[in-house]
Backbone bond lengths (Angstrom), bond angles and torsions (degrees), N, CA, C in turn:
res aa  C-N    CA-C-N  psi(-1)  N-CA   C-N-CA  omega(-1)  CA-C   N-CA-C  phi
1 X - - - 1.465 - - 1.526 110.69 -
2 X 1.481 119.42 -38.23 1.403 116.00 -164.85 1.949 102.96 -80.82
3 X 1.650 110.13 -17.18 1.091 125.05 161.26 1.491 112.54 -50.34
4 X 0.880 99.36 -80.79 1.697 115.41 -174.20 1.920 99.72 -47.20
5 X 1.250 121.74 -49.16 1.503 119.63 170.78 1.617 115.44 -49.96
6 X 1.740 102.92 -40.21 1.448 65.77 -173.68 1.414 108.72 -127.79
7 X 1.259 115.73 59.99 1.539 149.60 153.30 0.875 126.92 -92.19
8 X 1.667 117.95 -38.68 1.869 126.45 125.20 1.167 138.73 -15.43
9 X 1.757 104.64 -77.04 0.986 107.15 163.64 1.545 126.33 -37.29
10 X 1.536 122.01 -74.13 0.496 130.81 172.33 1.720 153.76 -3.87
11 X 1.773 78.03 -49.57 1.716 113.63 175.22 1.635 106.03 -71.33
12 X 1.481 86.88 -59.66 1.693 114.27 170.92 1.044 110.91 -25.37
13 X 1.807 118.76 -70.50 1.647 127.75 -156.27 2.114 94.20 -71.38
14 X 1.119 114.91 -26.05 1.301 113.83 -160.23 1.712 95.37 -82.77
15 X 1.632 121.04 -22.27 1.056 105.33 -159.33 1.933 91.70 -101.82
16 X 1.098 94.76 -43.04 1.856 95.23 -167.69 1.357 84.95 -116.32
17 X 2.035 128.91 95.11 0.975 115.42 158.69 1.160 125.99 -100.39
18 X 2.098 136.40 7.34 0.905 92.85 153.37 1.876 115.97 -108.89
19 X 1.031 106.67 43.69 1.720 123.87 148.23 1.656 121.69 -50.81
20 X 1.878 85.72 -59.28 1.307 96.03 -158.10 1.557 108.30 -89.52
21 X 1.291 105.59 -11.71 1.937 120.70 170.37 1.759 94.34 -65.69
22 X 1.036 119.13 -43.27 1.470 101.69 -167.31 1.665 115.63 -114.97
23 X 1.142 103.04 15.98 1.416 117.82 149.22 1.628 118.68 -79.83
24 X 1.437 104.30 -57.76 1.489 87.64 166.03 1.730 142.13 -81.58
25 X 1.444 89.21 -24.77 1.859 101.51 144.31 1.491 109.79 -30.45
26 X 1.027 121.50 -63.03 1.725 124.56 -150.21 2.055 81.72 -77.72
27 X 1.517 118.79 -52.11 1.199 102.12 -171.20 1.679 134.20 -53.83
28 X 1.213 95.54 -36.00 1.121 108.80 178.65 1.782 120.83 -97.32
29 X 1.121 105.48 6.66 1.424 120.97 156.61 1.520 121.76 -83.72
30 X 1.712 102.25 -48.74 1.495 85.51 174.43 1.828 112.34 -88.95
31 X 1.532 116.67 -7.60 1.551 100.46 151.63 1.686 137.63 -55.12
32 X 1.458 94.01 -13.40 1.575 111.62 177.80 1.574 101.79 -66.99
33 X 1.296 87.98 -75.22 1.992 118.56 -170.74 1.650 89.68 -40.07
34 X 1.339 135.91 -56.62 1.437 137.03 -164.47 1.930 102.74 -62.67
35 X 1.421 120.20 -24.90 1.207 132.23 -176.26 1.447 99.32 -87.75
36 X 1.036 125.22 -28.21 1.972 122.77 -162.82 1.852 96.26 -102.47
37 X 1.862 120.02 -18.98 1.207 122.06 -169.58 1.840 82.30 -81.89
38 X 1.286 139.39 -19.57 1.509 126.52 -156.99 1.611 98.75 -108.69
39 X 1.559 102.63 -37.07 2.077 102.96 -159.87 1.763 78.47 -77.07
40 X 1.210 131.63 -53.69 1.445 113.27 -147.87 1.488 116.77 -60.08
41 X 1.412 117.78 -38.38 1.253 127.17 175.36 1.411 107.81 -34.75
42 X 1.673 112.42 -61.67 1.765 139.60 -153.89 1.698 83.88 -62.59
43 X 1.249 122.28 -69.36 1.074 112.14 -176.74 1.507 138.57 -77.89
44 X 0.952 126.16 7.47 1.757 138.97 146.15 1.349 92.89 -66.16
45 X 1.521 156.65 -55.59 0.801 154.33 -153.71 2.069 97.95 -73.90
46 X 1.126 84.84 -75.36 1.384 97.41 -164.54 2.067 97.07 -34.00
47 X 1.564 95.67 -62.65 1.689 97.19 -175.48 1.795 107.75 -64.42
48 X 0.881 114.21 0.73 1.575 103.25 170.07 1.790 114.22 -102.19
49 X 0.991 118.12 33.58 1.420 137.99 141.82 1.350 113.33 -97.30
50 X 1.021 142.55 11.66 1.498 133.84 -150.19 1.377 92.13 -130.83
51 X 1.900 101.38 161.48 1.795 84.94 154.35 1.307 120.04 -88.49
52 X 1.195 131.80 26.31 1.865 145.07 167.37 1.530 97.80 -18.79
53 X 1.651 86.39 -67.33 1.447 103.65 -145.14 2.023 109.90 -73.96
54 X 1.329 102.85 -12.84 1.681 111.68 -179.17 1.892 97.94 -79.61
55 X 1.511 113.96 -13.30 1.706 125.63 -163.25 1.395 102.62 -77.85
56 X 1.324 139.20 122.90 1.480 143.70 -178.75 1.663 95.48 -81.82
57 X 1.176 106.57 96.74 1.853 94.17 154.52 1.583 128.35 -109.78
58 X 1.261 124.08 101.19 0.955 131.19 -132.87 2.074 88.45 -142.26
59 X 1.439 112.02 100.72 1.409 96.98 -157.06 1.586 89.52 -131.14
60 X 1.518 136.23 -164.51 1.154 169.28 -176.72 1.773 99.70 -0.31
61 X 1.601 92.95 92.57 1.695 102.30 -160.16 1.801 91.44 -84.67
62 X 1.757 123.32 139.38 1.158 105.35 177.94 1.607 88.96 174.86
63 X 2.160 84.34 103.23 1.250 117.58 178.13 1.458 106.07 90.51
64 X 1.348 114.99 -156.51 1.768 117.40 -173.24 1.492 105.44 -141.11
65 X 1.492 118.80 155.16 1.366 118.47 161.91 1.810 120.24 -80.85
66 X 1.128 91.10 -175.26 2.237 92.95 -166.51 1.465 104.42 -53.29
67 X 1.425 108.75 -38.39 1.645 120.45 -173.62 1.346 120.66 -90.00
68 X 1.848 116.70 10.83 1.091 146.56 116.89 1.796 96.42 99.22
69 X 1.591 97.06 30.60 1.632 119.17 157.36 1.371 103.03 -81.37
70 X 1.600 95.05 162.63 1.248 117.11 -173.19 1.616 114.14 -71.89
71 X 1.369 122.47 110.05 1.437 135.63 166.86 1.120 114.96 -46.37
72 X 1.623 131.89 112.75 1.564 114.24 160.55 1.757 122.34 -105.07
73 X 1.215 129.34 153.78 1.061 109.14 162.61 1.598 146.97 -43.15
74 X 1.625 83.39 -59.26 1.654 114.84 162.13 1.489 109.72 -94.36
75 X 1.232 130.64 100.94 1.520 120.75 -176.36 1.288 111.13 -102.31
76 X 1.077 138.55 110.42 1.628 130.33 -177.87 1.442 104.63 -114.48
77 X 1.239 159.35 6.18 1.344 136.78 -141.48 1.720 121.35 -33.12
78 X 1.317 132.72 145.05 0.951 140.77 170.43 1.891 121.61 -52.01
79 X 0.981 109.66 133.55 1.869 119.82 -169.65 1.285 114.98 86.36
80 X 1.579 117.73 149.48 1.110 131.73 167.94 1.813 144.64 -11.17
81 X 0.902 106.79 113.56 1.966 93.89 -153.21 2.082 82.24 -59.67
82 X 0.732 128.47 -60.58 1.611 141.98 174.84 1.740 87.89 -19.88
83 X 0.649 125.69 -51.66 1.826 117.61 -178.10 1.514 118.91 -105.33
84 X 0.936 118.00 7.26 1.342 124.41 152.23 1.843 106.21 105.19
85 X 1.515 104.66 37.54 1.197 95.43 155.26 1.815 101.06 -141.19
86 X 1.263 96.70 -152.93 1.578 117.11 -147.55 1.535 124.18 -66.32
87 X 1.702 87.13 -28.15 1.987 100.10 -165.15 2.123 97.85 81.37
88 X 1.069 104.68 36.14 1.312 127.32 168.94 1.675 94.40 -5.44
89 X 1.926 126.74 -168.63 1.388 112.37 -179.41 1.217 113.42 -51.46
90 X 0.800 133.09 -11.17 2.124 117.34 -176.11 1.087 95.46 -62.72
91 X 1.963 134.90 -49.49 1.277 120.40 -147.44 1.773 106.83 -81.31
92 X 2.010 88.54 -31.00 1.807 81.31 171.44 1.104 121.05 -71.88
93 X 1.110 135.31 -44.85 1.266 136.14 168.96 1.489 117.07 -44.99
94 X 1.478 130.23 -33.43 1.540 109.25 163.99 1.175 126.90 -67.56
95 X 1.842 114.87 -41.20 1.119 116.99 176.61 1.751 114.50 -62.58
96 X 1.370 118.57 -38.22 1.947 100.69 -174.04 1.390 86.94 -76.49
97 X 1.341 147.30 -15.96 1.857 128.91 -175.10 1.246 78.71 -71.31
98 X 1.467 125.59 -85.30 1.827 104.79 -142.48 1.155 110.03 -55.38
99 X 1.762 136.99 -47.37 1.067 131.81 166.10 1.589 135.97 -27.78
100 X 1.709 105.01 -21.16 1.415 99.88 -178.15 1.467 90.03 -113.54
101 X 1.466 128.45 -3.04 1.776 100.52 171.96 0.982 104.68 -89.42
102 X 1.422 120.25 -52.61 1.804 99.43 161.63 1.221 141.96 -46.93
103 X 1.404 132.76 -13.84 1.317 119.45 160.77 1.874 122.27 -88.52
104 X 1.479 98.72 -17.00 1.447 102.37 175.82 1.707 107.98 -74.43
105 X 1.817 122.84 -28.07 1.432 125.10 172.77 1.549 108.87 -69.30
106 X 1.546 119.04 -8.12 1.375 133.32 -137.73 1.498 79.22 -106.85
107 X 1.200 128.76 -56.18 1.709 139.34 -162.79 1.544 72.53 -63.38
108 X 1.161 107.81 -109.93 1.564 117.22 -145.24 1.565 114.57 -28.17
109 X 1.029 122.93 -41.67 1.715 127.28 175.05 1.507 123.27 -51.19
110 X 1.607 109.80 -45.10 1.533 133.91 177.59 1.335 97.19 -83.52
111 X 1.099 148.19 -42.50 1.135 150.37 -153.37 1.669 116.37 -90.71
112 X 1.302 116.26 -48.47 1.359 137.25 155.67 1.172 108.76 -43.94
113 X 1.556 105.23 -75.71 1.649 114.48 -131.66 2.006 93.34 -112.97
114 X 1.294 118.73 -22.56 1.287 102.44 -169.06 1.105 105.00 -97.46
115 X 1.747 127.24 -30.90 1.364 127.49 -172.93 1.302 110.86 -110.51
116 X 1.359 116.92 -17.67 1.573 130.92 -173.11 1.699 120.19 42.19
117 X 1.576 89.53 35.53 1.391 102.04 156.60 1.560 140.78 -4.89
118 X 1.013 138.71 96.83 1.512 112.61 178.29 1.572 110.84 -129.52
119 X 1.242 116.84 26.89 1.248 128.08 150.17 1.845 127.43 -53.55
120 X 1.369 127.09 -171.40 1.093 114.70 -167.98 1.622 100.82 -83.60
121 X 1.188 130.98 131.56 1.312 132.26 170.03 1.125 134.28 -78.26
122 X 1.946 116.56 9.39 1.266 140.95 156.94 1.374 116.25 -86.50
123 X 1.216 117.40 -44.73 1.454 125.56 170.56 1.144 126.03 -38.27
124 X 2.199 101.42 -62.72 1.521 121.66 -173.68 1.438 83.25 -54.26
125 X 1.446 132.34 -88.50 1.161 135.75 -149.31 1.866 117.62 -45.18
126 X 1.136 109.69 -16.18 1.519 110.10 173.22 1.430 99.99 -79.26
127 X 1.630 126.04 -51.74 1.428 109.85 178.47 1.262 125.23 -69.92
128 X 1.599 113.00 -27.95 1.376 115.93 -169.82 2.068 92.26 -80.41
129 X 1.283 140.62 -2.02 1.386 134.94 166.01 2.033 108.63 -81.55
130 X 1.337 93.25 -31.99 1.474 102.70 178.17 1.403 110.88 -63.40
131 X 1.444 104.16 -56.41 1.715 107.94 -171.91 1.456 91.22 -63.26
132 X 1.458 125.63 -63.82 1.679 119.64 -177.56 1.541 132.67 -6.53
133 X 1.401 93.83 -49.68 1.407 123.95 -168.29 1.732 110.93 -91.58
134 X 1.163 118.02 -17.55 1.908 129.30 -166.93 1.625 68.92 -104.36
135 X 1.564 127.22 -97.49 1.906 101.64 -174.63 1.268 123.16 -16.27
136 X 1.316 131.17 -54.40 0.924 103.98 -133.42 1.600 94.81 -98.77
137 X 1.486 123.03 2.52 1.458 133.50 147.34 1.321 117.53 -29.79
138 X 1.653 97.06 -61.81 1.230 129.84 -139.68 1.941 93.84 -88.61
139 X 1.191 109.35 -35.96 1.352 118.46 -178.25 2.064 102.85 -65.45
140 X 1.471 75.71 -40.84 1.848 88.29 -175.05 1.681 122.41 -38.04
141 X 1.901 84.54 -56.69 1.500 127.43 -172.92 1.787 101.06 -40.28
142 X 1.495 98.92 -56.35 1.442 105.29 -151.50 1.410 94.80 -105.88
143 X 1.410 118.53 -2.08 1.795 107.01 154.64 1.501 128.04 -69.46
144 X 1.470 96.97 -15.59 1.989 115.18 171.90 1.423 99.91 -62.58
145 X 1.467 129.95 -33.18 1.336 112.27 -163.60 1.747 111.54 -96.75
146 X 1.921 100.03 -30.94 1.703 67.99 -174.65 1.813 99.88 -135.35
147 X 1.719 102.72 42.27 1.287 94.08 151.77 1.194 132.51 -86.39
148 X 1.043 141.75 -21.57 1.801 161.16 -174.06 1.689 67.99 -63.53
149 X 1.685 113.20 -111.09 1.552 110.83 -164.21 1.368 128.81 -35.79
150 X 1.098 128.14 -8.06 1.068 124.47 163.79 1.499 125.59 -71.87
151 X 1.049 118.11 -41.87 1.214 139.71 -156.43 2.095 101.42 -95.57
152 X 1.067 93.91 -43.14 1.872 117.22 171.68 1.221 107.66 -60.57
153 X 1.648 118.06 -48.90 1.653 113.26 169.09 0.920 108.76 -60.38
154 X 1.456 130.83 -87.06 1.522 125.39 -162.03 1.809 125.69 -48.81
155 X 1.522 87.45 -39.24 1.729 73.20 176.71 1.536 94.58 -94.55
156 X 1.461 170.52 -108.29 1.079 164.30 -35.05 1.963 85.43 -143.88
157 X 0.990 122.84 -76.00 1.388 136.35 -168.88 1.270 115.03 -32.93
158 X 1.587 93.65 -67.58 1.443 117.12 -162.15 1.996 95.55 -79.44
159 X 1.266 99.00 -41.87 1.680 109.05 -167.64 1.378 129.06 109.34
160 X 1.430 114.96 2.57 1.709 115.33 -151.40 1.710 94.23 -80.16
161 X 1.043 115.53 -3.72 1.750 111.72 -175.90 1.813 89.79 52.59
162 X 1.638 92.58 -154.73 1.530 105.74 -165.34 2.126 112.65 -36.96
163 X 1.138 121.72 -34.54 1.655 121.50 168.52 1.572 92.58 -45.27
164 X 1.352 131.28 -80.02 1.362 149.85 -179.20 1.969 94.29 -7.86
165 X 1.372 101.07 -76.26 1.305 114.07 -175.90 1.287 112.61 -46.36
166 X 1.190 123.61 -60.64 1.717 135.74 -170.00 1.743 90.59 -49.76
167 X 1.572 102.51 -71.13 2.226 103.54 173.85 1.357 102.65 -33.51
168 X 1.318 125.40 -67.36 1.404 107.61 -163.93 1.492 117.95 -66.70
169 X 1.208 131.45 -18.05 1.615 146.95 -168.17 2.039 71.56 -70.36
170 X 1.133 113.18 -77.75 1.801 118.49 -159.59 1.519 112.59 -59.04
171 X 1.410 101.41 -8.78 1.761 100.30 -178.48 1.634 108.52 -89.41
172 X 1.704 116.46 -53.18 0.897 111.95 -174.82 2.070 114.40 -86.42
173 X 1.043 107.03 -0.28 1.377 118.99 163.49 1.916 114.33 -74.75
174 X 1.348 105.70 -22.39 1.426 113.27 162.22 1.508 123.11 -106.43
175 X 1.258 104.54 9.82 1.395 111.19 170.46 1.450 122.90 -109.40
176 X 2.280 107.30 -18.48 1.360 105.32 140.20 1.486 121.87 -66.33
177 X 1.250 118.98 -20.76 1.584 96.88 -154.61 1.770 88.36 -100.30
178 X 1.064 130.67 6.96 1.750 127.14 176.69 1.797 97.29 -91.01
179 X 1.575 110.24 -47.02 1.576 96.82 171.98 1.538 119.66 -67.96
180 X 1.579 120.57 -23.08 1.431 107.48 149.17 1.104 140.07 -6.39
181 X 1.873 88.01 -92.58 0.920 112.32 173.91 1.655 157.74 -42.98
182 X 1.118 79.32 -50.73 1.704 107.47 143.62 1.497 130.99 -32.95
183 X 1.416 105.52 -65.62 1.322 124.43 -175.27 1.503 110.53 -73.59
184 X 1.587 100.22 -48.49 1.808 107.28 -160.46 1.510 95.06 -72.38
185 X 1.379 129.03 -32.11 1.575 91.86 -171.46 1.526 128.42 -82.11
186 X 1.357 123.28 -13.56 1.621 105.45 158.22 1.299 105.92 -73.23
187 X 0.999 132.85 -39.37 1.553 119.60 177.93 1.788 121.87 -48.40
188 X 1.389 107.29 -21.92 0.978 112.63 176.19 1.597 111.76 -92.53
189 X 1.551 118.23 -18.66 1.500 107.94 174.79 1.530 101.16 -72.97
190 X 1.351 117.94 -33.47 1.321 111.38 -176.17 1.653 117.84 -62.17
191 X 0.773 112.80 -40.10 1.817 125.96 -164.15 1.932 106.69 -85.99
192 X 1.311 86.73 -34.65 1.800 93.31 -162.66 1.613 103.14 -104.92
193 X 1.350 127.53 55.47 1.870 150.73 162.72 1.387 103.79 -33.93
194 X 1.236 118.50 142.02 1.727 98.45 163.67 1.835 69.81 -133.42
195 X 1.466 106.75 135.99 1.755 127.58 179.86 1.263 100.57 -98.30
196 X 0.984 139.63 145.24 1.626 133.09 150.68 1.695 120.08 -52.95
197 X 1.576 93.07 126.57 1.521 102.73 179.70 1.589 121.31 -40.67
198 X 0.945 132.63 -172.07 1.644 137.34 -164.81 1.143 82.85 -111.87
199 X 1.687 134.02 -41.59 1.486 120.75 -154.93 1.368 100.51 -100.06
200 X 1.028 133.09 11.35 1.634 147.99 174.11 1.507 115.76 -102.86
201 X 1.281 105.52 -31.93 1.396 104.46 161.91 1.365 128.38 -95.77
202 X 1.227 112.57 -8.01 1.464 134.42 -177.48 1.899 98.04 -74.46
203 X 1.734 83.69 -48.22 1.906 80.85 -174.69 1.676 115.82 -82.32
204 X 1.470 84.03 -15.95 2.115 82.00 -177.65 1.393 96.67 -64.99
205 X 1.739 124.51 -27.44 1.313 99.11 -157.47 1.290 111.82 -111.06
206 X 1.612 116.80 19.49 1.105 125.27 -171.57 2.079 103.25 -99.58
207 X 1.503 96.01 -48.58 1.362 119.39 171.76 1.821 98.03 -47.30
208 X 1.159 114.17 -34.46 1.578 119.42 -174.52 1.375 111.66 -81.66
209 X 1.657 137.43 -44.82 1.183 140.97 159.53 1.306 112.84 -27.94
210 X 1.430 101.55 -70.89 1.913 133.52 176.53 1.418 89.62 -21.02
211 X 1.538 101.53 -96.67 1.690 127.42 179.31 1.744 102.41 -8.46
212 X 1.421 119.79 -58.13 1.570 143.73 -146.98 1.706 76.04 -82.21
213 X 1.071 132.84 -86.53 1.682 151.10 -168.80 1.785 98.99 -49.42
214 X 1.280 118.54 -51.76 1.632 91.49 162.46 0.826 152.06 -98.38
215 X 1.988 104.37 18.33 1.557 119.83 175.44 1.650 95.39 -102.47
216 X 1.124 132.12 -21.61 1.329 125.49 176.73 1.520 108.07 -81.39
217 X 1.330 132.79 -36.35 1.531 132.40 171.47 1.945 110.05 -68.34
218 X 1.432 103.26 -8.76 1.631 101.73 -174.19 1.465 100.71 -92.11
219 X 1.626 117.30 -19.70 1.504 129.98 -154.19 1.812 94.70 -91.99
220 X 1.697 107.49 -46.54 1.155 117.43 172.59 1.342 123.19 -77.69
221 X 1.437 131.73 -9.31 1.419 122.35 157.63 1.482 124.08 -107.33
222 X 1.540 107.97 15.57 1.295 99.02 154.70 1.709 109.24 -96.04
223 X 1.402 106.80 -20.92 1.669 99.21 170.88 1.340 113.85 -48.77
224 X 1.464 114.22 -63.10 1.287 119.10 170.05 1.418 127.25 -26.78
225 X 1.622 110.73 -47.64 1.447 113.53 -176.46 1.550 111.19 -76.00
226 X 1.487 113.80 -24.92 1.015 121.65 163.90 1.518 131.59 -43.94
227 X 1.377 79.67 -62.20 1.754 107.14 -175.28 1.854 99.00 -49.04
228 X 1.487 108.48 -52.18 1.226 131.86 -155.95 1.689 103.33 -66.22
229 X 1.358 104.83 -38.61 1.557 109.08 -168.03 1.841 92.96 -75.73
230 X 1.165 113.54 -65.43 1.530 113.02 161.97 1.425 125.01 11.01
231 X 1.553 82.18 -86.44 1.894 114.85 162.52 1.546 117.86 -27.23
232 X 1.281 107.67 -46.97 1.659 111.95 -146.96 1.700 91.83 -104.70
233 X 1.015 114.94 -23.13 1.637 109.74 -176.21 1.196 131.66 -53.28
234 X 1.162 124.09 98.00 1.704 90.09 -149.29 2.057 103.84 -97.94
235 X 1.233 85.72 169.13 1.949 104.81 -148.38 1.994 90.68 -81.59
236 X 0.982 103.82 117.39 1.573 129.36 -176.11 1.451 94.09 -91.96
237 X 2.277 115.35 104.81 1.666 102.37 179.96 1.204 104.53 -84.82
238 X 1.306 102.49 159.12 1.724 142.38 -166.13 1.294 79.06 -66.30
239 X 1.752 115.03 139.49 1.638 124.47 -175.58 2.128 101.13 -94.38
240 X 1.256 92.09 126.71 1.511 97.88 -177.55 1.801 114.99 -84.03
241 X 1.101 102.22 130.79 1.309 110.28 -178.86 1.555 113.69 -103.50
242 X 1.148 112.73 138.22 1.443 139.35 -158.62 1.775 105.48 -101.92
243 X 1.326 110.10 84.42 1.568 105.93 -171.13 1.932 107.41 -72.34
244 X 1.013 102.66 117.15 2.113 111.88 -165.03 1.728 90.27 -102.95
245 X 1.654 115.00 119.94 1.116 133.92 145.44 1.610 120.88 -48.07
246 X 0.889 105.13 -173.80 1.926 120.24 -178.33 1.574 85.83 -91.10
247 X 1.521 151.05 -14.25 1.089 124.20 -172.24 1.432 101.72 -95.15
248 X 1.830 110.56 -30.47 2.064 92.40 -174.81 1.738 112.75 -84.76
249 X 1.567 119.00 33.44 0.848 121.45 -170.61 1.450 114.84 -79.67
C-alpha cells in the first residue's frame, strides 16, 4: 500500500509540481508549529525559575502606543505576565529558542524533501537567516499589537487565571507561525532552485547528438539506396522506327 502511495505521489509531484511544493510546505509547517506548541511551554517553565523573568527587556523603541506610551519593537517588561507584566527576558528568550529550532528543522525538511534543492546549501542558508531575521522583526512588530489582548482575554476576560496564560502562550505561538508561513514560502521558491544536474545535461545533449548522427546517417543511406537503385536499373532502348516508302510496300 505505502508502494502504491507513493507511486502517486510521485506521478502527482511530476505532474502538478508546484501543487505538490506547497502541499508539503503546509505539511511540514504545521509539523513545525505542533513542535513550537510543546518546546515553548517546557521552556517558559524552565526560564521562569531564573531571574530572566525579574530582567526588563524592553528594546528598539519606534513611535508610541494609543495611550501615547512608548512603543517597542521587542517589548518584554520585567515580571510575571500573571501580574501584569511582560514575562521579562525569559519570555523572549523562549519564544526566539523555539522559533529558531524550528526554523533551522524547517530549512532542512523544505529544503531536502519539499523543493529538493541542489543548489549551494551555504547560500540558501545565508538568505534563508536573512529572511529569518526581517520575520521575525516583522513577527515582533505585530506582536506589540495583539499580545496585551490576547493574553487579557483569556486570563482576565474569560477568568481561567494561569489555563488563560498557557491558551494564550498556544494562540499567539500560532499566530507567529501563520505569519511564517505566509511569508516563508515564496521566499523559499526563491532561495531553494533545484538546476539541472551536469550529468543530465551532459546526457540530454548527448542523446541529442545521437538523434542529429542517426537522422543524418538515415538521410544519407537512403541517398545511397537511391543513388544505388538508379545504378541498377537497367536502360530499356528507345524502339527504332523504320520510315517505309511506296517502294517497300
Amino acid at each position: 500500500m505505502f508502494a502504491a502511495i507513493a507511486s502517486w505521489w510521485k506521478r502527482f509531484e511530476e505532474r502538478h509540481t508546484g501543487t505538490a511544493q506547497f502541499l508539503m510546505f503546509f505539511v511540514f509547517s504545521n509539523a513545525v508549529t505542533v513542535l513550537q506548541l510543546v518546546l515553548m511551554p517546557v521552556l517558559r517553565d524552565w526560564f521562569a525559575n531564573t531571574s530572566l523573568v525579574t530582567t526588563d527587556f524592553q528594546v528598539l523603541p519606534v513611535g508610541s502606543n494609543v495611550d501615547g506610551s512608548q512603543y517597542f519593537m521587542f517589548d518584554y517588561p520585567a515580571g510575571e505576565i500573571s501580574d501584569g507584566g511582560g514575562g521579562g527576558l525569559a519570555y523572549f528568550l523562549a519564544v526566539q529558542i523555539t522559533l529558531a529550532v524550528a526554523q533551522i528543522i524547517n530549512f532542512f525538511l523544505q529544503r531536502n524533501i519539499t523543493f529538493k534543492s541542489n543548489t549551494s546549501p551555504w547560500i540558501a542558508a545565508m538568505w534563508y537567516f536573512i529572511a529569518y531575521v526581517v520575520i521575525t522583526f516583522v513577527a515582533a512588530a505585530a506582536q506589540g499589537f495583539y499580545k496585551e489582548p490576547v493574553y487579557s482575554f483569556f486570563m482576565d476576560t474569560l477568568g481561567w487565571g494561569a489555563s488563560g496564560e498557557t491558551t494564550a502562550d498556544v494562540v499567539t505561538m500560532i499566530i507567529n507561525s501563520a505569519i511564517s508561513f505566509w511569508v516563508f514560502f515564496p521566499i523559499f521558491k526563491i532561495i531553494f532552485k533545484r538546476v539541472p544536474d551536469e550529468a543530465a545535461v551532459e546526457g540530454a545533449q548527448a542523446e541529442s547528438v545521437a538523434a542529429e548522427v542517426a537522422g543524418g546517417d538515415a538521410v544519407e543511406g537512403s541517398d545511397v539506396k537511391v543513388a544505388d537503385a538508379t545504378t541498377a536499373a537497367p536502360t530499356t532502348p528507345a524502339p527504332t522506327t523504320t520510315s517505309q516508302g511506296p517502294e517497300g510496300r
